[in-house]
C-alpha positions as CSV (number, residue, x, y, z in Angstrom):
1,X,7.9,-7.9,-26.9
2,X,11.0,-6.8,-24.6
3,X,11.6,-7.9,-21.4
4,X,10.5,-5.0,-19.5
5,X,7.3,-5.4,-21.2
6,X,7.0,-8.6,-19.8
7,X,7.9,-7.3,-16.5
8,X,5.1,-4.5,-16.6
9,X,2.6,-7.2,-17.5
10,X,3.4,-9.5,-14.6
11,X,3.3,-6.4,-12.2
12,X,0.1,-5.2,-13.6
13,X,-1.5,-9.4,-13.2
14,X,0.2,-9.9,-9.7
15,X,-1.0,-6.8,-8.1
16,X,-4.5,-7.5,-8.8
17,X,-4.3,-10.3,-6.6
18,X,-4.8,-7.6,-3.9
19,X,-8.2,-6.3,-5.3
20,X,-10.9,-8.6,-4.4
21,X,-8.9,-9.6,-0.9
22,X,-9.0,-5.9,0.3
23,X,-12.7,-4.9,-0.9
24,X,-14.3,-8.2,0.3
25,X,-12.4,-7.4,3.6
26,X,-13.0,-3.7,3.8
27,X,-16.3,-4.8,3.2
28,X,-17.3,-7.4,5.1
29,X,-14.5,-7.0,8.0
30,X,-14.8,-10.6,7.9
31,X,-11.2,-12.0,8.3
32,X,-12.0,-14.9,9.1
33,X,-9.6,-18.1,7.2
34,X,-7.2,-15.1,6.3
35,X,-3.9,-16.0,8.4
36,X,-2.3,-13.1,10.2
37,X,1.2,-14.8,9.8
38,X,0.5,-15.8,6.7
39,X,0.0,-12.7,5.5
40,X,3.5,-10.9,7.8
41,X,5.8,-13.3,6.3
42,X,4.5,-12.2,2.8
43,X,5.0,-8.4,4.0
44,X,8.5,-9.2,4.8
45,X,9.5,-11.0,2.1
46,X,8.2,-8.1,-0.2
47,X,9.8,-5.7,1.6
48,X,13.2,-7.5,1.4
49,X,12.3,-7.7,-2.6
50,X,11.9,-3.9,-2.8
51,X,15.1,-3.3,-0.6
52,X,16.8,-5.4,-3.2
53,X,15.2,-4.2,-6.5
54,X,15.8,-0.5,-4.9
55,X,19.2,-0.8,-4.6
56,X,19.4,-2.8,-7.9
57,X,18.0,0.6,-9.6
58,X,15.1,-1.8,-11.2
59,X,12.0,0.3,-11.8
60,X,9.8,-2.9,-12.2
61,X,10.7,-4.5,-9.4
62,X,10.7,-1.4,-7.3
63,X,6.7,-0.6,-8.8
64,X,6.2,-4.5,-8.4
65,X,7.3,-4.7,-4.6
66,X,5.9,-1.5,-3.3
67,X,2.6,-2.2,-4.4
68,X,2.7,-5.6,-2.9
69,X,4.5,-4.2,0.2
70,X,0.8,-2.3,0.2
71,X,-1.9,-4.5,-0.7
72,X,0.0,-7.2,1.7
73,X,0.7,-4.5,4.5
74,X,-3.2,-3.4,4.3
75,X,-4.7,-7.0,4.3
76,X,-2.2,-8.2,7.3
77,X,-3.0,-4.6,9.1
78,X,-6.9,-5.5,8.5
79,X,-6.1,-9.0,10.0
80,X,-5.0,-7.7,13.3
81,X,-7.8,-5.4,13.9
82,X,-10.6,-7.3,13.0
83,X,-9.3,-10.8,14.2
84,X,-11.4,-12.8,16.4
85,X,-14.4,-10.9,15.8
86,X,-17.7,-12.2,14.2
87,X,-19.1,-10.0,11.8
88,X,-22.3,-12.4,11.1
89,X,-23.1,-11.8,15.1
90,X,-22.7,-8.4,15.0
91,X,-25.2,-7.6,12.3
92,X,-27.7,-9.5,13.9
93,X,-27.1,-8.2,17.5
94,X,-27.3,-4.6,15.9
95,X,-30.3,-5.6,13.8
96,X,-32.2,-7.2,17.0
97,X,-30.8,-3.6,18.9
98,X,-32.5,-1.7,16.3
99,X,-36.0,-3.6,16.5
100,X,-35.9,-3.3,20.4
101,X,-35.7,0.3,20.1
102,X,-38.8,0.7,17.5
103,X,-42.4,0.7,18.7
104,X,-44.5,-2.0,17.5
């Protein structure tokens, strides 16, 4: 197995990291425990990484860092626009909405 192989394989088993962290978010909207900073300096740090592997002419590192760039960019952008909200609550103020409205 050559390196690039390896390379493709690590890309492939970091990026789906992303996958259950943006549906259960996109899901649930629940962001709750996810930290916002957290989640920036890990956007910025892969950001530098595909600035570097760019300009390096590395296509694994480029394919690597710009899909982290957008699973990490997503789940911080998700962060900041549903943080501070309860997502339990709001079911059960819509659900109590919706049986006020309904004839007995």
């Amino acid at each position: 197995m050559t390196l690039d192989a390896i390379g493709w394989i690590a890309v492939v088993l970091t990026q789906v990291f992303y996958i259950p962290n943006t549906v259960r978010i996109l899901k649930t909207r629940d962001v709750r425990g996810y930290s916002l900073f957290g989640w920036l300096l890990l956007f910025l740090g892969l950001v530098c990484f595909l600035v570097y592997f760019t300009a390096q002419g590395d296509p694994v590192g480029i394919v690597a860092n710009l899909c982290g760039v957008t699973g990490s960019g997503s789940t911080a952008f998700c962060i900041w626009l549903w943080r501070g909200r309860d997502p339990v609550g709001e079911v059960l103020s819509q659900g109590a909405q919706g049986a006020i409205g309904r004839a007995p």
